[in-house]
N, C-alpha and C positions, 0 to 999 in steps of 0.2 A: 535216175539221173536227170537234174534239171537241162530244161532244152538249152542245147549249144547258140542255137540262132537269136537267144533273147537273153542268155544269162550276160553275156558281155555287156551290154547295155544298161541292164539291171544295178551290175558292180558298179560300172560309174555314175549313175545316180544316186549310188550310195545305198542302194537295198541292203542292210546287215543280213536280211537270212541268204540272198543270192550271193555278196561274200562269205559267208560261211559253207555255203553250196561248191561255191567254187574252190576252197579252199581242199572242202573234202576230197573235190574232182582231182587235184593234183597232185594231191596227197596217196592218191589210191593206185596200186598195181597193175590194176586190170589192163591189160593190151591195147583196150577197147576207150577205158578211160584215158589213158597217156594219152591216145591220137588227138583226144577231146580237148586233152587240157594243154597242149601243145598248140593246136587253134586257139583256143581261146589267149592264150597267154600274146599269140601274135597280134591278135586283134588289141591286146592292151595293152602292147608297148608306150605308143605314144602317150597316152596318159599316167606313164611313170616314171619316177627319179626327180620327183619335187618333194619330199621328204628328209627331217632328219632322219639321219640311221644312227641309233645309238645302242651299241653293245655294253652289259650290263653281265659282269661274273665277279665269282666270290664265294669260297667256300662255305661250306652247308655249316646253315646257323648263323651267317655274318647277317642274316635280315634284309638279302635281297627282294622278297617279295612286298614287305613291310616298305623297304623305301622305294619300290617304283610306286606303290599304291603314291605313298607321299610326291613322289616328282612327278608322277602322272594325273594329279589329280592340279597340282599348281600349274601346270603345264595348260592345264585346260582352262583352269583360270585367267589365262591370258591368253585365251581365245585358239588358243590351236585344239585339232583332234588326234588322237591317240591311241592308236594301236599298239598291244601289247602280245609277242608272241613268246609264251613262256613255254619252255622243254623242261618235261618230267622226265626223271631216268627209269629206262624200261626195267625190269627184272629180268637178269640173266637167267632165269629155270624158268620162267614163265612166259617171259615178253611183257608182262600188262604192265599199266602204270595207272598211281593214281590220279593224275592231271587235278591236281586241286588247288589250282593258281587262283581261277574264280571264287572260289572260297575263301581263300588268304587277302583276295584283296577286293573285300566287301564291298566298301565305298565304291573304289573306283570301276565295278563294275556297273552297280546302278549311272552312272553316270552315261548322259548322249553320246557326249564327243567321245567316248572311251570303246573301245573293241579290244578285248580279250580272248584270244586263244591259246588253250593251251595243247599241245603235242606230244606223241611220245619220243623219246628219242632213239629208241629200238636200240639197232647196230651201228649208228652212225656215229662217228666219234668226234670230238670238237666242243660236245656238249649242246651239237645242235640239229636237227631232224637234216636229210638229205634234201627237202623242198622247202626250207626256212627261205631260204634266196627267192625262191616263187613267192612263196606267200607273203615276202616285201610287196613283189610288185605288186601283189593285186590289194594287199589294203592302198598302198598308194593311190593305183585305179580309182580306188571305191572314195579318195579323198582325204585319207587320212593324212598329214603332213609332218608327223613324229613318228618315228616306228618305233620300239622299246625292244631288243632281244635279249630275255634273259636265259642264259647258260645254265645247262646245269650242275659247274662248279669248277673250281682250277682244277684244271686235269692236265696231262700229258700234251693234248689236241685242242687243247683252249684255241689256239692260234686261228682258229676256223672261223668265230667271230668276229676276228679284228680284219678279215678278207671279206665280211660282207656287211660290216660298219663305215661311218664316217667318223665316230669317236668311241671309244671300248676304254671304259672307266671300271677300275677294279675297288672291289667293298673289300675293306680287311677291320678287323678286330684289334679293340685292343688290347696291347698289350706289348709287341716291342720286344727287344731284346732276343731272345731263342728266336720268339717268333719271326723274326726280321729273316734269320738263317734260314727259315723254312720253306721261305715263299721263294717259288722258283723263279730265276732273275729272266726266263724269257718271258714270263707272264709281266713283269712289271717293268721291263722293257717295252711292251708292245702297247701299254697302258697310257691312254692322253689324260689323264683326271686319276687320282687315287684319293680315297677317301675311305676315314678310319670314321666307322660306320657306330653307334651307340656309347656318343659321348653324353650321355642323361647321367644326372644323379652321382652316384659312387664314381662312373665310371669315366666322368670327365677330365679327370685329371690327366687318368691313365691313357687317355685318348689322345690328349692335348702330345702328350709325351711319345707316344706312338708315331705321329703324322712327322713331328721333328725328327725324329731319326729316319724313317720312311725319307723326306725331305731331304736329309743329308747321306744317306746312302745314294739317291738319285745323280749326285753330284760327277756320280764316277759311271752316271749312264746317259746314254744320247736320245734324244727322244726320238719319236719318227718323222715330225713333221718340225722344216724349218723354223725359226724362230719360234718357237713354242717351246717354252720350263713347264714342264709338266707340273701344275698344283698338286699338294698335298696337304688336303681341309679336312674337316674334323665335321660331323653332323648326326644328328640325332633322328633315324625317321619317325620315331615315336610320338616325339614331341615335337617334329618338324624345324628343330634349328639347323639352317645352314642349307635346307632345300632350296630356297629361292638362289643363295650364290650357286651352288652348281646349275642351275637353269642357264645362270647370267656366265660364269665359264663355258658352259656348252656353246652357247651363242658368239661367246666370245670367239672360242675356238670355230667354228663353222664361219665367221665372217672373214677370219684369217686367213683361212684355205681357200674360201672362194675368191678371195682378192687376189693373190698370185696363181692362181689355175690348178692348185694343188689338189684339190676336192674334183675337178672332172681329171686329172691322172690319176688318181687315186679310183676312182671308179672305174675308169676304162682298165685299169691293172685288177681290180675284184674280175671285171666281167670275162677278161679272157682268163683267170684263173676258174671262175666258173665252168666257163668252156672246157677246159682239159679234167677239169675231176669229176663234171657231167660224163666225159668222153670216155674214162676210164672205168667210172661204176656201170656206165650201159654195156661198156664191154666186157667186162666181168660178168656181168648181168645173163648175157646172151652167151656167153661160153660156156657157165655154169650149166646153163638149160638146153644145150645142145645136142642133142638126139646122138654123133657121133662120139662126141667129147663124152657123154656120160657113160656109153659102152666103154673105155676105156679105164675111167677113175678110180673102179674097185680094185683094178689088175698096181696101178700106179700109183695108190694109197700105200696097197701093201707092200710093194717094192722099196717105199719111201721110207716106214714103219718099219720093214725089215733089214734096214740097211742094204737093200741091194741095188740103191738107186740111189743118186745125189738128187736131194728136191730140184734144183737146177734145170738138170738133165729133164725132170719126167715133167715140172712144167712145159718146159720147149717143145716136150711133146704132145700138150693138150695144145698148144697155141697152134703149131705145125698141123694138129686135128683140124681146129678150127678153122683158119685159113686156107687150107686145103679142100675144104668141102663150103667153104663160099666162094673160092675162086670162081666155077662154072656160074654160080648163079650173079657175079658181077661181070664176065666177062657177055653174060647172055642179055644182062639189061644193059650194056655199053654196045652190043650189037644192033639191041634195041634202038637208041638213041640214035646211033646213025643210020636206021634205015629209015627211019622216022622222025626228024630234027626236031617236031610238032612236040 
């Protein structure tokens, strides 16, 4: 593990391997690394939340990777740097994943101002790893000022991106028609930018014709943020038509928000949602691994399994477990506290 006293310092002079170091740090389970990366993450508050955050989903095959390469590469073009944190989907019988974001987007990883990481996304559902939030802050830290989060596809939990974006623009295909029925209206609810993604060649037409209906279905939906009609543009990442106008809607949109205060409510409402789904996987976390609590589980699996138990009830009773056997050890460090105010 890179040294704690020197990797903070490192991040913000923009070391990519001590970002990369750090990234692994919080990423990792270890007991030992959390306390690490919980330090460090406090020592780099202040140098973060001077970033776009843009959330970036769309069913597998609509050529997400294909147009961040493209937006990420114009982007840097006009002088910003760019971090890209892409979620691979883990294998259910395995866990692995092949993380080949880097791969897919040649270009824009040789490029300076660009930092690509890709993740797995295990069991975390949303389409995006449990420390995606962290590892904002710390390319911020490290100076980056676009963040990129791409998803790993409309799913159920999509919703997860657009709680730690500032704009969550959805890629669709063309095509229209059926397909319009198919896309689930809280995905394209939650959507500031929608764009019907590989209008090249054959497929422009069908594109052009896609985005108007998309457009006119919108009509009977409310966007999220005041005064903002959600766009519905047509682009090619292939051949790069139409990347530069979503640059200039992105911008567009981010200048809107920070003019009425909406962009810092909008983040202070991510952060305390952060706070409570942090609060609830630690405590699942620590219940699951509880020395008391596990002596119990086999007895109140099979009680549950065998109908002899409402899940309800035998929950209540791991929790009742749990809390019952940290009581002593909170009552003894609040004893603590006051004999000792120090």
């Amino acid at each position: 593990m890179a040294d704690p006293n020197t990797l903070p310092d490192a991040v913000v002079r923009g070391d990519r391997r001590a970002l990369a170091r750090a990234i692994t740090l919080v990423e990792s389970t270890r007991p030992d690394h959390r306390a690490a990366a919980v330090d460090l993450l406090e020592r780099l508050m202040p140098h973060t939340g001077n970033s776009i955050r843009i959330g970036i989903t769309g069913a597998p095959g609509v050529g997400k990777s294909t147009f961040i390469e493209a937006l990420g590469n114009h982007i840097i073009d006009q002088q910003h740097r760019v971090a890209v944190l892409a979620v691979d989907p883990s294998s259910a019988v395995s866990g692995g994943s092949i993380l080949g974001d880097k791969t897919r987007m040649e270009r824009l990883s040789r490029r300076r101002a660009a930092f690509i990481r890709p993740s797995p996304a295990g069991g975390t559902l949303g389409g995006v790893t449990r420390r995606t939030r962290e590892t904002m802050l710390l390319c911020e830290a490290a100076g980056f000022d676009v963040i990129v989060v791409e998803t790993v596809g409309v799913g159920q939990s999509e919703t997860a991106v657009a709680e730690m974006t500032d704009m969550f623009i959805l890629l669709l295909l063309p095509g229209g028609g059926d397909e319009l029925q198919g896309i689930k209206r809280g995905i394209v609810e939650l959507a500031d930018l929608i764009l019907v993604n590989k209008a090249d060649g054959e497929m422009t037409a069908a594109a052009a014709h896609s985005a108007a209906e998309y457009a006119n279905a919108l009509r009977f939906l409310h966007p999220r943020a005041a005064d903002w009609r959600v766009p519905v543009d047509t682009c090619s990442a292939v051949e790069g038509h139409g990347i530069p106008e979503v640059w200039r809607q992105v911008c567009r949109y981010r200048e809107l928000l920070s003019r009425d205060g909406a962009l810092a409510a909008r983040r202070a409402a991510q952060a305390r949602a952060w706070m409570w789904a942090e609060t609830a996987e630690t405590l699942v976390a620590q219940l699951k691994t509880h020395p008391q609590v596990q002596e119990q589980v086999a007895a109140l699996e099979d009680a549950v399994t065998e109908g002899r138990l409402p899940p309800t009830v035998a929950a209540g009773e791991l929790i009742g477990t749990f809390l019952n056997a940290a009581a002593p050890r909170r009552r003894a460090k609040q004893q603590k506290l006051t004999e000792d105010p120090k």
